[in-house]
ZAMARGU-4260 file (C-alpha; in steps of 0.2 Angstrom, whole numbers, plus 5000, padded with zeros to 4 digits):
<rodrens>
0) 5579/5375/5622 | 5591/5373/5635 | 5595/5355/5641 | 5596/5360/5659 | 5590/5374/5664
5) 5595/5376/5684 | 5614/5377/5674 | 5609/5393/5663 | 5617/5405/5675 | 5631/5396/5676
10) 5648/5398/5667 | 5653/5383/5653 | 5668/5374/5661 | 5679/5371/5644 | 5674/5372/5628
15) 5666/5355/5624 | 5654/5359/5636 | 5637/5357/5627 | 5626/5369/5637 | 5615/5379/5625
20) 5605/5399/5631 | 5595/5396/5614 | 5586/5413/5622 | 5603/5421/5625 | 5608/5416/5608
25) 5592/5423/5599 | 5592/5439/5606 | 5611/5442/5603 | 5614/5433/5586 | 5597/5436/5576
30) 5603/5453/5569 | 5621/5448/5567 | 5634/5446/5554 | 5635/5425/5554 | 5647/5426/5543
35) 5659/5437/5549 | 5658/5430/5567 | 5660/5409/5561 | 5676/5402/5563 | 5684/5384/5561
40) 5690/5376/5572 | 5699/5359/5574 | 5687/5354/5558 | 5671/5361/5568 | 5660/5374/5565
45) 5659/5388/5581 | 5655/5406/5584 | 5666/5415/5596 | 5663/5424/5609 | 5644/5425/5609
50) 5641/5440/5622 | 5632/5432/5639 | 5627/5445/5651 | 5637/5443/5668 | 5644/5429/5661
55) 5661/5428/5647 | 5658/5425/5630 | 5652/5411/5626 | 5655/5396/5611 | 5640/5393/5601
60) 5638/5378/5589 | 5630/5382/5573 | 5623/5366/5568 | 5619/5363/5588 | 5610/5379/5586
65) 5600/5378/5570 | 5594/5359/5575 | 5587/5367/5594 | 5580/5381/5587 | 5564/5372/5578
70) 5561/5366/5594 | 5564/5382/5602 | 5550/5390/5592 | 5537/5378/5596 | 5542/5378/5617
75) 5540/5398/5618 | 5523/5396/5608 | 5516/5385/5617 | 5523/5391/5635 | 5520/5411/5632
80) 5542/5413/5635 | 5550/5423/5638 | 5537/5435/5648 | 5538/5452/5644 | 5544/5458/5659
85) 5553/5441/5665 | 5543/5433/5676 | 5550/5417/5688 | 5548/5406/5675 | 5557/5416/5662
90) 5571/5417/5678 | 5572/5399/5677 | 5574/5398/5661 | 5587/5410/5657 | 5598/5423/5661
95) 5599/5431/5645 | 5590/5450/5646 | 5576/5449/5634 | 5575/5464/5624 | 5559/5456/5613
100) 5543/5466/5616 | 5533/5451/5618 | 5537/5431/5616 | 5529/5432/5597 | 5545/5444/5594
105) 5556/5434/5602 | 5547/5419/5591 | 5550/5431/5576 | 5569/5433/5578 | 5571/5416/5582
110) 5565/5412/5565 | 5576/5425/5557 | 5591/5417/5565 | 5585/5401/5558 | 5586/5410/5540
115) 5603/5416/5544 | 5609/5398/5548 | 5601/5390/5533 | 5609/5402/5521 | 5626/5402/5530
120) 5625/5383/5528 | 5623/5386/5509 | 5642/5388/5508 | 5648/5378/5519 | 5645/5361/5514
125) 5648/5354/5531 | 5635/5364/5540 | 5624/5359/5525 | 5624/5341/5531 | 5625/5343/5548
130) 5607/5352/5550 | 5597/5354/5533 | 5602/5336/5525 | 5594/5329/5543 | 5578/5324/5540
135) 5570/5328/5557 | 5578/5345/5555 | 5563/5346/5542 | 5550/5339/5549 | 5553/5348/5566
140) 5555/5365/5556 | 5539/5360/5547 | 5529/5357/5564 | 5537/5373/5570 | 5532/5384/5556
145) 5515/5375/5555 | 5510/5378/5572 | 5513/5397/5570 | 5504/5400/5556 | 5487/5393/5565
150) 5491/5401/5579 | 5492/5419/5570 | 5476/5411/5561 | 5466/5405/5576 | 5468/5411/5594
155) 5477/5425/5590 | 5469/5433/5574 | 5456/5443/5583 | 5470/5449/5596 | 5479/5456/5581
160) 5466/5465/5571 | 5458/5474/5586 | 5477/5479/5591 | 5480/5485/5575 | 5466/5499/5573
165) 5473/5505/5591 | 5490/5514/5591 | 5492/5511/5611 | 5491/5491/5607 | 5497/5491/5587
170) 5514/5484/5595 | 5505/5466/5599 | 5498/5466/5581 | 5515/5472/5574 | 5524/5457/5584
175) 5511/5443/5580 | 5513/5449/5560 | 5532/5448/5560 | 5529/5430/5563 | 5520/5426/5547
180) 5533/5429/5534 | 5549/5425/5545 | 5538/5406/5547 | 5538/5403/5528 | 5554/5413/5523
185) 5563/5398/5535 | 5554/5385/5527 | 5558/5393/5509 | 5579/5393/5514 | 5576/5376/5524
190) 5569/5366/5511 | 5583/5374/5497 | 5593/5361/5503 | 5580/5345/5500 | 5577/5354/5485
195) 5592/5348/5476 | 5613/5353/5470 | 5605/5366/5460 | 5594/5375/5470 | 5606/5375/5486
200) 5621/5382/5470 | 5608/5396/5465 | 5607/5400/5483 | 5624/5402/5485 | 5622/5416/5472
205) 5608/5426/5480 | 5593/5418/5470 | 5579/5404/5478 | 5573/5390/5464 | 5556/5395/5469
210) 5547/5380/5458 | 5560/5367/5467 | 5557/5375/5485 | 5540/5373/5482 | 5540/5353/5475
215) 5553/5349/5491 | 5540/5357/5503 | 5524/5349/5493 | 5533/5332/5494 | 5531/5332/5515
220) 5517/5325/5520 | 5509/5341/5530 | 5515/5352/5516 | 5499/5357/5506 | 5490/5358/5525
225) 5504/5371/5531 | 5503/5381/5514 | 5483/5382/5519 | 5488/5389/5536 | 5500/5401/5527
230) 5484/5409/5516 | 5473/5412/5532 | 5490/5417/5541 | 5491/5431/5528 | 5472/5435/5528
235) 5474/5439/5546 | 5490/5451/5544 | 5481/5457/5529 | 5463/5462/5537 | 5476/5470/5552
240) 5481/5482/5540 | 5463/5488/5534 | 5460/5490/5553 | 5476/5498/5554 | 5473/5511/5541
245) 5454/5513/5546 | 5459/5517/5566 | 5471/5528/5574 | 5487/5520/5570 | 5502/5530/5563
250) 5509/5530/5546 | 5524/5521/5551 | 5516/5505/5561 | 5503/5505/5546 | 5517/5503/5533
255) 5528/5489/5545 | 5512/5479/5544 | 5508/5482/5527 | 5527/5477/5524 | 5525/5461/5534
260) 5508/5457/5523 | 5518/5462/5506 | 5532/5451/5511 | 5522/5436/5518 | 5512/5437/5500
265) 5527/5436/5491 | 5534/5421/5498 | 5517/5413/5497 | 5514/5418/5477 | 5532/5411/5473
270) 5527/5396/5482 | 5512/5391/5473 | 5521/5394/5456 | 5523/5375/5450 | 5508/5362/5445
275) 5510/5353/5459 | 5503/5367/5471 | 5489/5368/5463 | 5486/5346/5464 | 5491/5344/5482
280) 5481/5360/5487 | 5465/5354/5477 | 5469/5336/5484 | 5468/5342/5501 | 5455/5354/5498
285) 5446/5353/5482 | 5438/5370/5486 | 5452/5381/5485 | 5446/5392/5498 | 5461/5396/5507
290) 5468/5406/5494 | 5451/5413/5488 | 5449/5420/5506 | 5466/5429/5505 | 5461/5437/5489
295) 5445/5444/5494 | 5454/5452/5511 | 5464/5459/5498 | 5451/5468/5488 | 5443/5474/5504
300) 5453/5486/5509 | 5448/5500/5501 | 5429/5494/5510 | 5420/5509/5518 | 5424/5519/5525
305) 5440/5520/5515 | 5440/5521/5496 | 5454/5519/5481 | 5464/5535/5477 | 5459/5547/5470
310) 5442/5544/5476 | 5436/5547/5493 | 5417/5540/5502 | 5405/5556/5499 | 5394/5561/5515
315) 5379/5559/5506 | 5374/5543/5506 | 5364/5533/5493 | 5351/5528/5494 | 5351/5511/5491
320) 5359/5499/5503 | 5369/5491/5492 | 5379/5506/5484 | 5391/5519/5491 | 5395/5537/5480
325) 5413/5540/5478 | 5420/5557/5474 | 5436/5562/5469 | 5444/5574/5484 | 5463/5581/5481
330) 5477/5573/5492 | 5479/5568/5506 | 5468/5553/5502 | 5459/5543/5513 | 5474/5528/5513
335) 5488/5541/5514 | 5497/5535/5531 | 5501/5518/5522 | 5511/5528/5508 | 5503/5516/5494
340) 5502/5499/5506 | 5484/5498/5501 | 5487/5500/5486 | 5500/5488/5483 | 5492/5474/5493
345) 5478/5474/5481 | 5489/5473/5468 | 5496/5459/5477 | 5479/5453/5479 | 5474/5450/5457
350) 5491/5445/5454 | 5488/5431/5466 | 5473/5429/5456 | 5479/5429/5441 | 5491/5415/5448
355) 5479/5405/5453 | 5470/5405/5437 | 5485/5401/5424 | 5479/5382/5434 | 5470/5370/5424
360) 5465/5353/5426 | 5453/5358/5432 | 5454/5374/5432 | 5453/5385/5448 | 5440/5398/5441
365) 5428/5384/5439 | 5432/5376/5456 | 5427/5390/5463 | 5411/5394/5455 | 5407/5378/5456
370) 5409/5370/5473 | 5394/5375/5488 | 5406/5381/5499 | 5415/5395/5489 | 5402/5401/5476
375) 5398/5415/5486 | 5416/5419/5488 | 5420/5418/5470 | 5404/5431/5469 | 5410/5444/5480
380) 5428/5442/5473 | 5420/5446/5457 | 5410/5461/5465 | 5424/5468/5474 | 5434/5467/5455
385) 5421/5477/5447 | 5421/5490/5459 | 5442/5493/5457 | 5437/5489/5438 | 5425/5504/5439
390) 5436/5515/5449 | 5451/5512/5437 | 5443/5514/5424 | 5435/5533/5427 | 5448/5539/5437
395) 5449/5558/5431 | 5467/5564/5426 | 5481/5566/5437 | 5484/5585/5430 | 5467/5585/5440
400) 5470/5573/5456 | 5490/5567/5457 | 5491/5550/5456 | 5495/5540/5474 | 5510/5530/5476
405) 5506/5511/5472 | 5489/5517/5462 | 5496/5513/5444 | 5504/5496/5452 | 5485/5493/5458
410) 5477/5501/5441 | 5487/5488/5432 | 5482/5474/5439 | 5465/5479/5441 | 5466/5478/5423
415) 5473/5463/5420 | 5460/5454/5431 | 5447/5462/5422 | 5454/5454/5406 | 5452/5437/5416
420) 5435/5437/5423 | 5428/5444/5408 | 5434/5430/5399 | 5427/5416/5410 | 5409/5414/5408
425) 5408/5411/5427 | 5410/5429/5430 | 5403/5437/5415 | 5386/5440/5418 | 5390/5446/5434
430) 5401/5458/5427 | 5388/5463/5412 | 5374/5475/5422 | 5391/5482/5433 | 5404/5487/5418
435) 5392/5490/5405 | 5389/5510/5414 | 5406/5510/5418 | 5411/5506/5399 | 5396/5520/5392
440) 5405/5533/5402 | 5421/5530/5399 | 5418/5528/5380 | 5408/5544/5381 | 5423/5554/5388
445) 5432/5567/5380 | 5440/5561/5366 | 5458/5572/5368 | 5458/5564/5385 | 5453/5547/5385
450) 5469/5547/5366 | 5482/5552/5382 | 5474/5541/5393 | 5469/5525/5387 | 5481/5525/5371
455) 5496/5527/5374 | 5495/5545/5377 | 5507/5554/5387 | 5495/5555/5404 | 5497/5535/5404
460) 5515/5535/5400 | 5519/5547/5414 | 5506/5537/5426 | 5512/5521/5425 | 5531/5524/5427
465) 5528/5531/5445 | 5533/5517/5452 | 5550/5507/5455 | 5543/5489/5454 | 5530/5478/5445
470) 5519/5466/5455 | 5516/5452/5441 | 5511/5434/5443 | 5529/5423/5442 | 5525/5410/5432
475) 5535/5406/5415 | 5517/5412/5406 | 5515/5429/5414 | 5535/5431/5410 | 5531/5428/5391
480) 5516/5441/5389 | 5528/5453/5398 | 5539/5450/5385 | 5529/5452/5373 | 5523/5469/5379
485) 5541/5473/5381 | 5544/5472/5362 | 5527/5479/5356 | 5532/5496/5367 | 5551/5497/5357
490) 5542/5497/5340 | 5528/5508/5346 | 5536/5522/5355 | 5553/5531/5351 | 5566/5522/5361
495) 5570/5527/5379 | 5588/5534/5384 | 5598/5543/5397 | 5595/5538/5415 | 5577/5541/5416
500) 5576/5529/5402 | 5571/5513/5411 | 5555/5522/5419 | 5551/5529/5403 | 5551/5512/5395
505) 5541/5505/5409 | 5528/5519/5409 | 5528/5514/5389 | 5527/5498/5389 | 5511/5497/5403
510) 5503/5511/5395 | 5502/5501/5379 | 5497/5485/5389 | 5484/5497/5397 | 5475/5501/5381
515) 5476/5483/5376 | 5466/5476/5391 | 5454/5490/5390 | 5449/5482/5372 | 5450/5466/5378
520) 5438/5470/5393 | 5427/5478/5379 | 5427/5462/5368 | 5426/5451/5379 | 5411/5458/5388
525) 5403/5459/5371 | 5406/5440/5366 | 5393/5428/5367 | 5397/5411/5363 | 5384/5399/5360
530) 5381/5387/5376 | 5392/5398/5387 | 5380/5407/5396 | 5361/5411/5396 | 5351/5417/5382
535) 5344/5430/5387 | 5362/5436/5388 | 5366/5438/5372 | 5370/5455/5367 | 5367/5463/5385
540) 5383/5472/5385 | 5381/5482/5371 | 5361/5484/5373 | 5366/5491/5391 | 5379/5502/5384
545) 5369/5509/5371 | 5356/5511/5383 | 5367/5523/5393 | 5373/5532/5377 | 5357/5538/5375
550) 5350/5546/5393 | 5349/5561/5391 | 5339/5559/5376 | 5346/5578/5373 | 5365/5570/5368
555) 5361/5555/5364 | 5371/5559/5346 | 5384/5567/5353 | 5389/5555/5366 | 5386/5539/5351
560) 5398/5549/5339 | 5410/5551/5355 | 5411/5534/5358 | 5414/5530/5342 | 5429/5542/5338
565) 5435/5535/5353 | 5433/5517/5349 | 5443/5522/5333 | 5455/5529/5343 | 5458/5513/5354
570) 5456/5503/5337 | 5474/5514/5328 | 5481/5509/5343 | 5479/5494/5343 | 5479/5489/5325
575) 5497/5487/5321 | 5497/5472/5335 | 5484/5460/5326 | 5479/5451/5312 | 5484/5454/5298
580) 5496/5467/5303 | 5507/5458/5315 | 5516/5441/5313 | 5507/5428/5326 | 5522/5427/5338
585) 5521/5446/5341 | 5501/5450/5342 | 5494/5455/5358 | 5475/5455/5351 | 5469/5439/5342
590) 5459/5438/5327 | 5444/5435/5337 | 5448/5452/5349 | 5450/5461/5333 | 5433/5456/5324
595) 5423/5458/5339 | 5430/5476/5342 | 5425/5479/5323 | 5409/5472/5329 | 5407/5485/5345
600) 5412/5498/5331 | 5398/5494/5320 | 5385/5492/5333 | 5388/5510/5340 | 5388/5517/5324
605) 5370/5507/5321 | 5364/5515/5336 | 5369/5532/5332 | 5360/5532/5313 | 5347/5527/5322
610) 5347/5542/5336 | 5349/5554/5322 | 5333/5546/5311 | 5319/5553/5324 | 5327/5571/5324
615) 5326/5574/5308 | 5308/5563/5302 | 5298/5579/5313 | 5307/5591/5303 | 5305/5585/5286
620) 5286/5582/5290 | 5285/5600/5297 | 5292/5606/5280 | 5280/5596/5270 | 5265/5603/5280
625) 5272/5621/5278 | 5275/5619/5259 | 5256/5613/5258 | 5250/5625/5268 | 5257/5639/5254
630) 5252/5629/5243 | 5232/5628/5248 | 5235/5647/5257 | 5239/5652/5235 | 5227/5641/5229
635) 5215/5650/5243 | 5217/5667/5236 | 5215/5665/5216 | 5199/5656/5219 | 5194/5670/5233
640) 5185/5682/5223 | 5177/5668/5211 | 5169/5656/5222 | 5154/5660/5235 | 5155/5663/5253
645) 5149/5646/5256 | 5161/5635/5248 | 5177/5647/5255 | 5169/5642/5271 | 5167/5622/5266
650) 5187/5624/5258 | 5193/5631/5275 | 5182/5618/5285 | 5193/5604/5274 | 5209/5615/5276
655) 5207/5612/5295 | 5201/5594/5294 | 5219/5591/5286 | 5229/5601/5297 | 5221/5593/5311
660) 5224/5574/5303 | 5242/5578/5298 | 5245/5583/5317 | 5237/5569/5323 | 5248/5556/5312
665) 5264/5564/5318 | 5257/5561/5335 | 5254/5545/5332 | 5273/5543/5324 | 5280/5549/5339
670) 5270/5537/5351 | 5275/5521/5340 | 5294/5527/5343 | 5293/5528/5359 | 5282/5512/5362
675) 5297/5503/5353 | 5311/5511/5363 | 5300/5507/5379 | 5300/5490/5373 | 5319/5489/5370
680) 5323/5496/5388 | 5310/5483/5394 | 5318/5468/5383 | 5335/5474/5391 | 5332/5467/5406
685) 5348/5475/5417 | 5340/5491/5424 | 5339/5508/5420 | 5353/5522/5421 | 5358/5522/5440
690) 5355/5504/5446 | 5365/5495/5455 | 5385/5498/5448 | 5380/5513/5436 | 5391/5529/5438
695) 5383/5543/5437 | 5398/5559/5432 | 5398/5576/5437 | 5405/5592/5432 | 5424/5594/5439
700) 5430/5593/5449 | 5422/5582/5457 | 5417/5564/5449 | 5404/5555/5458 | 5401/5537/5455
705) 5392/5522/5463 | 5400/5505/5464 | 5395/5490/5473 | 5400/5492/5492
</rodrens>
């Protein structure tokens, strides 16, 4: 800030003279062209003719600049300046007119001048020592960036989320949610330089050594306390947009604060890429709930009253308090005005996840589950999952409902999170009494359908190359299984050209990877592995699913044999990418994966032997009885005229007695039956068809389900 502020107004005498407008330099230079207006000038860095209002040009010092501006940030936020209008204190400190709407976007472009510097210093190595070499250039910038992250997070979160469902007020939640990502993208491009030669020469070329950014950050000693204010920071801006997209806002303020979120995520999930995150963050809080938190705001935005596309809240309620219906509706769908934000925050949201949970040592899932203070957090991240998990899963084809921009980005994710909770025996019994309807369904599908959906068909191919980019975890492991996806997808599907080739490759390569995790979500919901779990556990999937097969009794067979032609459709897919068909580098199912789906196969196929056995005992014993009543009837007739009045009367007394025992002992077959099938529903344990997370299908066009709310 300025040195003096009674002088502001006045003209600089010469050009050494050191008085510094930061305001006046802000509003002018945040959306400049640094580069083009810098100039050297007797071995000293200046920018010419900075415009002054009133006043001649004036001569800026970057380095002057880029060392006042920390500073700068922390005065306005903690004084409310500038006013919007000036007042008399705005008048003392400054002549400049303020064209900021509030002094948060005035913060906001102060930080994006700060970015400008720091990148501008990347090539000029003289800059770079005058201002990001400087120690207290870091530790100011840190405090700075610190202290607006828990202001977005504390005083000001309520101010932004009620603005935002408000299109009259959504400018004071736009300006308090630029501030979020322009605070760490600063810290990101000021730390470069601590972080090393070579991060500052990848800068140079247009690319951030993220892993280094992050160690140079995680080494200060508040680092792992501001990356914790920059999850809840981003919870805020993320829980604005749900507010957004549920009030009266318009499309374009919804998609600027869903930009600002998307961003501000991105900075954070390249931030927590390297080990040492993870250590300095479960150092400081050995919860993890920081990050947790941001997750689950994630996974909430398609809450009530808004749902995922295609799928829309139906007006009749059910009728348990814990369940809402969804119905698929036909565009515009309920999160249309974000143009996919939604969509892609979630996605943004499991990738974060998935991050996350590539940590080991101890590992984050069983932080989580384990510690008081975010076991419940961990259980409604894991409810919110299945819901997504269950939507994705019987979304109805896009000839049907068009897909929603961003959906397949979410879908995909959806997926690969589901892969990961069902794997981890924290969230598995959770996920059992939930998915197991979900899967029955699903399975029970047409089965020319669920080929071009779920393997490799054309309806997936065409779904999941909709969209430009991929939202993926950015660690070096994620990289490797995209990799390997990439190369399974060239052998499996005729090779891509001409310019749409790239998309067509993409929408390849994710269908494949689709199929794949639905298998994996199968098996792994299927294992039981001694000691992991509960007992009573043991087999519950697949007694739940067959359970669901078989209501209504009426197509029991036919929906078994559907399940299983579609198992075996899932399983050619999938085959030539296991044991022993593919070399161990390039298998995207294990050995394991592969004997447990034979497993799933051969259970269903139990069950369906078994649903055809009573159907056909009654009619072979009605055949029998009809064969002896001919039988007797003939015998009957040739001793007629031979035998007394009497005996015929005794013979037909005796014909009855049978008739009337064999009746009696098919009755008494069909009770034992369905004793035992009572008794296997009973031993189940998980509810019967329409609890809590069943989905319940209707005719189309309309699909009707109910997940947990």
């Amino acid at each position: 800030m300025a040195s003096d502020p009674r002088r502001l107004g006045q003209a600089p005498q010469d050009d050494e003279d050191k008085l510094l407008d930061v305001f006046n330099c802000v509003e002018q230079l945040h959306a400049a062209d640094l580069h083009r207006m810098l100039s050297q000038e007797r071995g000293e860095y200046r920018f010419n003719r900075v415009p002054r209002p009133g006043l001649s040009p004036a001569r800026v010092s970057p380095a002057a600049l880029a060392l006042a501006l920390p500073r700068h940030v922390l005065g306005c936020l903690l004084s409310g300046q500038p006013a919007v209008p000036p007042d008399a204190d705005t008048a003392t400190l400054t002549s400049a007119v303020i064209e900021s709407s509030s002094h948060f976007d005035h913060i906001a472009k102060a930080l994006t001048l700060l970015t400008g510097l720091c990148e501008l210093s990347f090539h000029h190595r003289g800059l770079r020592d005058a201002v990001l070499a400087r120690p207290e250039f870091g530790s100011q910038l840190v405090d700075a960036a610190n202290m607006v992250l828990l202001a977005v997070t504390g005083p000001e979160a309520d101010v932004c989320t009620a603005a935002a469902g408000e299109q009259a007020r959504v400018q004071a939640a736009l300006d308090r949610a630029a501030i979020v990502p322009a605070a760490l993208r600063a810290l990101a491009f000021a730390f470069t330089a601590r972080a090393g030669t070579q991060a500052v020469a990848a800068a140079v070329g247009g690319v951030l050594d993220w892993q280094a950014i992050c160690e140079a950050v995680l080494t200060h000693p508040r680092g792992a306390m501001l990356l914790e204010a920059g999850f809840d920071a981003v919870r805020t801006v993320v829980l604005a947009v749900r507010a957004a997209l549920v009030g009266d806002t318009d499309g374009a303020a919804v998609y600027r604060l869903a930009y600002y979120a998307g961003a501000a995520l991105e900075l954070l999930s390249y931030m927590v890429v390297t080990p040492l995150f993870y250590h300095r963050l479960m150092l400081h809080d050995p919860s993890g709930a920081a990050p947790l938190r941001l997750v689950l705001a994630c996974l909430t935005l398609h809450d009530t009253p808004l749902a995922a596309p295609p799928f829309a809240r139906s007006a009749d309620r059910a009728s348990s308090a814990t369940a809402s219906k969804l119905v698929a509706v036909q565009p515009p769908y309920c999160t249309e005005k974000g143009e996919g934000a939604a969509e892609l925050l979630a996605a943004r949201g499991f990738a974060l996840l998935l991050m996350l949970a590539e940590c080991e040592d101890p590992s984050f899932m069983d932080q989580v589950s384990s510690n008081p203070a975010t076991r419940r957090l961990a259980d409604h991240v894991n409810n919110r999952a299945a819901a997504y998990i269950g939507q994705v899963l019987l979304r109805p084809s896009t000839t049907l409902y068009p897909a929603a921009p961003g959906e397949s980005q979410m879908a995909i994710n959806t997926l690969r999170a589901a892969e990961l909770l069902s794997d981890d025996s924290n969230f598995r019994a959770g996920l059992i009494p939930l998915l197991a309807p979900t899967a029955a369904h699903l399975l029970a599908s047409d089965p020319d359908s669920f080929r071009s959906r779920w393997c490799g068909g054309a309806e997936a191919v065409a779904y999941h190359q909709e969209d430009d980019i991929l939202i993926n975890s950015v660690s070096m492991a994620s990289l490797e299984v995209v990799q390997g996806y990439e190369r399974a997808a060239a052998s499996a599907f005729p090779p891509a050209r001409g310019k749409a080739g790239r998309a067509l490759r993409m929408g390849q390569q994710l269908a494949l990877e689709r199929g794949v995790l639905l298998a994996k979500l199968l098996v792994n919901l299927h294992v039981f592995v001694e000691g992991s779990c509960s007992p009573e556990l043991k087999d519950a999937f697949v007694r739940r699913l067959i359970q669901v097969l078989r209501s209504p009794p009426a197509q029991a067979t036919q929906r078994l044999q559907t399940t299983l032609r579609n198992l075996q459709s899932l399983h050619q897919l999938l085959a030539p990418f296991g044991p022993p068909h593919a070399a161990p580098e390039q298998q995207l199912l294990s050995e394991i994966d592969m004997a447990l789906m034979a497993d799933l196969v051969a259970r269903i196929s139990d069950a369906l032997r078994q649903s055809m056995q009573p159907a056909a005992a009654p009619a072979a014993s009605q055949q029998q009885s009809q064969q002896q009543s001919q039988q007797q009837g003939q015998q009957h007739e040739e001793q007629q005229g031979q035998r007394e009045q009497q005996q015929g009367q005794q013979q037909q007394q005796q014909l009855a007695g049978h008739s009337e025992g064999s009746v009696h002992q098919q009755h008494q077959q069909s009770t034992d039956l369905g004793s035992a099938d009572r008794t296997m529903l009973d031993a189940n344990g998980l509810g019967m068809e329409g609890g809590e997370g069943s989905v319940a299908l209707k005719s189309e066009p309309g699909v009707a389900m109910e997940v947990d709310g």
